[in-house]
C-alpha positions in Angstrom: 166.1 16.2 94.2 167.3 19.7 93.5 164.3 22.2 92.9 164.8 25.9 93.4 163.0 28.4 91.1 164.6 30.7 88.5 164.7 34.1 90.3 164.5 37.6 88.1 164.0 40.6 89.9 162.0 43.8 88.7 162.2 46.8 91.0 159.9 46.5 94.2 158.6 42.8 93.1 160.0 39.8 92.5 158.9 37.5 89.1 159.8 33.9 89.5 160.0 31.4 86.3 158.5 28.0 86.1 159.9 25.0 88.5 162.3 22.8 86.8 160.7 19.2 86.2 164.2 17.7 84.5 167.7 19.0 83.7 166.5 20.7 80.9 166.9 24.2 82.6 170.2 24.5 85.1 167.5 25.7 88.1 169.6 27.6 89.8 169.4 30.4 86.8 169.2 34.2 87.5 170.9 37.0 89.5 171.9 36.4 93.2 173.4 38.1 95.7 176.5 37.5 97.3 178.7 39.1 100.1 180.9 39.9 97.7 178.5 41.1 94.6 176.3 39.6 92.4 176.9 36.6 90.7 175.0 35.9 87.1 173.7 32.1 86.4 172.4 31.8 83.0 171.3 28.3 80.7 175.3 27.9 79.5 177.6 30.6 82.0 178.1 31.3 85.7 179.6 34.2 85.8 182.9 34.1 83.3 183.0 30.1 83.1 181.5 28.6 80.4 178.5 25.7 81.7 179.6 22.3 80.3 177.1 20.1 82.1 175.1 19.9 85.0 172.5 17.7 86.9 169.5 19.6 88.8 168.8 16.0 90.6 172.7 15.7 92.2 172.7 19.6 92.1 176.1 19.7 90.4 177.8 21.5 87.5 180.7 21.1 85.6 182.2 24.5 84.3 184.9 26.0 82.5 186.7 29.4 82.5 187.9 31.0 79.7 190.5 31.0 77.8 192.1 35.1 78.8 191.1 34.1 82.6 194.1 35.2 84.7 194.4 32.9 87.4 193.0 29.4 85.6 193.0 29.8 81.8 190.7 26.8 80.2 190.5 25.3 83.4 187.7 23.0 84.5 185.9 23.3 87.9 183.2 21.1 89.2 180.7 23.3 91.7 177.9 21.5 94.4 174.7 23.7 95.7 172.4 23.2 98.3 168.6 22.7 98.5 167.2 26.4 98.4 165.5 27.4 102.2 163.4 30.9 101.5 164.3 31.4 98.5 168.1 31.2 99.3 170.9 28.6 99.0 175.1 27.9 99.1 177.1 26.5 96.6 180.9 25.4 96.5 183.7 24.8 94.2 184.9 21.5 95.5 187.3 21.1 92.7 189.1 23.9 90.7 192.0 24.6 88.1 191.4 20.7 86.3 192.7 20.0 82.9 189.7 18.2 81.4 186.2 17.8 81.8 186.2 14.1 82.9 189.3 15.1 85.4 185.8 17.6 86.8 183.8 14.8 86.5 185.3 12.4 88.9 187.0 14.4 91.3 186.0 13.6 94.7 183.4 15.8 96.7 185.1 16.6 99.8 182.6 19.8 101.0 180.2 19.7 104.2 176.9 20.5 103.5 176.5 20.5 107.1 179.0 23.2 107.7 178.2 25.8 105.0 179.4 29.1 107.4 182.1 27.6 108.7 184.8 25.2 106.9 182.9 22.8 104.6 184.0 24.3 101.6 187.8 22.9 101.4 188.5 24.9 104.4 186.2 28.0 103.7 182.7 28.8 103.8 180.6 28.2 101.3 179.1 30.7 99.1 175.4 32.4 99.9 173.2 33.0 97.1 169.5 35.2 97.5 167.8 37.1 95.5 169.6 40.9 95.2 168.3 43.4 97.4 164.8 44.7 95.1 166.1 48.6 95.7 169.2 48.2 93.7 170.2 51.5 92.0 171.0 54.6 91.3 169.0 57.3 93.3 168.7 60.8 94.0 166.7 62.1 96.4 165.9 66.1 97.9 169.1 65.8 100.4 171.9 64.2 98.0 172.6 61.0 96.0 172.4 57.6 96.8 173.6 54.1 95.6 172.0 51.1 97.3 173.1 47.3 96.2 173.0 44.2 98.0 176.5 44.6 99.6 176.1 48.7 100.5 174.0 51.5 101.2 175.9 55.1 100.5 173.5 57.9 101.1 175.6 60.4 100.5 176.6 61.1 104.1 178.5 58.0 104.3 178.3 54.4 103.1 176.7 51.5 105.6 177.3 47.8 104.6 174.2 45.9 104.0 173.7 43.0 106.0 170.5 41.6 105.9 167.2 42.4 103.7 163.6 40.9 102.7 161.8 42.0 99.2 158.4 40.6 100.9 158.2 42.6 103.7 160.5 45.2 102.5 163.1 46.1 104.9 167.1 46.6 105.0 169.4 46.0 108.2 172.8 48.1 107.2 175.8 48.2 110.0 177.7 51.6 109.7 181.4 51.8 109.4 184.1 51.2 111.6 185.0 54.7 111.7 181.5 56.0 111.4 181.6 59.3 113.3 177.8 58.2 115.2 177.6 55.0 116.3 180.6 53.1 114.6 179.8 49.2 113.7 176.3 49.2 114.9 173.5 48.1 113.0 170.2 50.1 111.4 166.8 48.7 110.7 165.7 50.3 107.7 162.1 50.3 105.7 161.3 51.3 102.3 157.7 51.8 100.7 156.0 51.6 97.4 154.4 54.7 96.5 151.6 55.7 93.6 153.5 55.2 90.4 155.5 52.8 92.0 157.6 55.7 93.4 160.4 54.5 96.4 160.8 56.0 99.8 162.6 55.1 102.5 162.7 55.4 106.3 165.6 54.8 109.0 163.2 52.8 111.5 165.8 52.9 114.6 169.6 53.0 114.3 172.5 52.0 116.5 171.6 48.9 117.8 174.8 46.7 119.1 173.9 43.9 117.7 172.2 42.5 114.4 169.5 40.4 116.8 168.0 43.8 118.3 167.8 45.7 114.8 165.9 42.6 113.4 163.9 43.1 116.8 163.5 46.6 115.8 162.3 45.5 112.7 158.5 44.8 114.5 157.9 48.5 114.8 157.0 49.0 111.6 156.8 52.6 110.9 153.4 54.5 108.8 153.8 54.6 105.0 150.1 55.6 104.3 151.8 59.1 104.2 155.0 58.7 102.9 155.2 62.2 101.6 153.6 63.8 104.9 154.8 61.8 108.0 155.1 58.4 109.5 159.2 58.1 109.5 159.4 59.4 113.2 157.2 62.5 112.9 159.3 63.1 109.5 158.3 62.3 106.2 159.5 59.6 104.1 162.9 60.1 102.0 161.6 59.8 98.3 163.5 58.4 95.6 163.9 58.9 92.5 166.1 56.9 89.7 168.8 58.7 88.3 
């Protein structure tokens, strides 16, 4: 049976509602993170499309855009997720652009749950859903501004896609770009630390690693944040942040 917990973030903690014991509650409520941006799930929408039914025990949903949508105006859609693994799963859209709800209901279920990065989803990938990166925001700190969400990281100096992040142990991996002028396309283990007042700094750990493997390696040399405004970021101190 489908059981994943409703997931709402707060800044530098994460609050997670009650477990679902019935379909009372669609389980899969709350703000995720995707590749592409965040997606909202709430008790009656995902996203745009208005939640007709769904069934937390077959994890399944039946949905329904709206009428102005551009591409599928009233259409019905029927959408599958997976069991949640760390606080994470994948969902796909195994039917799409159906005239009624009971044409949703019984189309066929043609995805791969055992191939969720590759083809399983009608030929794509399914979709990844985690909780958004716990940073999120507006920020300025003493050198310029900066913008971090669960997709990118621009610091002012240049923007770094975000690939990989954990609220617990509170750490970013970013990958610079392309055309980066040091170290295009490699990856950065980053670090960020809670403060008195719940103030946010942040500290580039080690940088331009070839591959995503050695900057989670990297990721072991944790540096000090007793200090944060003092030292401990490679004989530097800590960037602070502060919302803007």
């Amino acid at each position: 049976m489908g059981r994943l917990f409703s997931s709402l973030l707060c800044l530098g903690s994460l609050a997670c509602g009650p477990l679902p014991t019935d379909n009372s509650v669609i389980e899969i409520e709350g703000t995720w993170a995707t590749p592409w941006g965040d997606e909202v799930i709430t008790a009656d929408q995902w996203q745009t499309a208005t939640i007709i039914s769904y069934n937390n025990d077959t994890n399944t949903a039946i949905t329904q855009m709206p009428a102005d949508d551009e591409f599928n105006p009233n259409a019905y859609s029927k959408l599958r997720w997976t069991e949640a693994v760390d606080g994470a799963f994948h969902y796909c859209t195994v039917a799409f652009g159906l005239a009624t709800e009971m044409d949703a209901e019984a189309a066929a279920d043609t995805s791969n749950i055992n191939d969720l990065d590759g083809e399983g989803c009608g030929g794509f990938a399914w979709t990844a859903m985690r909780e958004p990166l716990a940073i999120s925001g507006n920020w300025a700190s003493e050198f310029s501004e900066e913008t971090i969400n669960s997709q990118s990281w621009d610091s002012g100096f240049g923007v770094t896609a975000v690939r990989d992040w954990s609220n617990l142990d509170q750490w970013v991996i970013t990958q610079n770009a392309v055309d980066a002028e040091l170290g295009p396309s490699t990856f950065n283990s980053v670090f960020w630390a809670t403060g008195d007042n719940g103030t946010i700094y942040h500290c580039t750990g080690s940088f331009e690693h070839e591959t995503i493997d050695a900057a989670r390696a990297a990721l072991a040399q944790t540096p000090d944040a007793s200090q944060p405004e003092e030292s401990g970021c490679g004989g530097f101190a800590w960037t602070k942040l502060d919302p803007r």
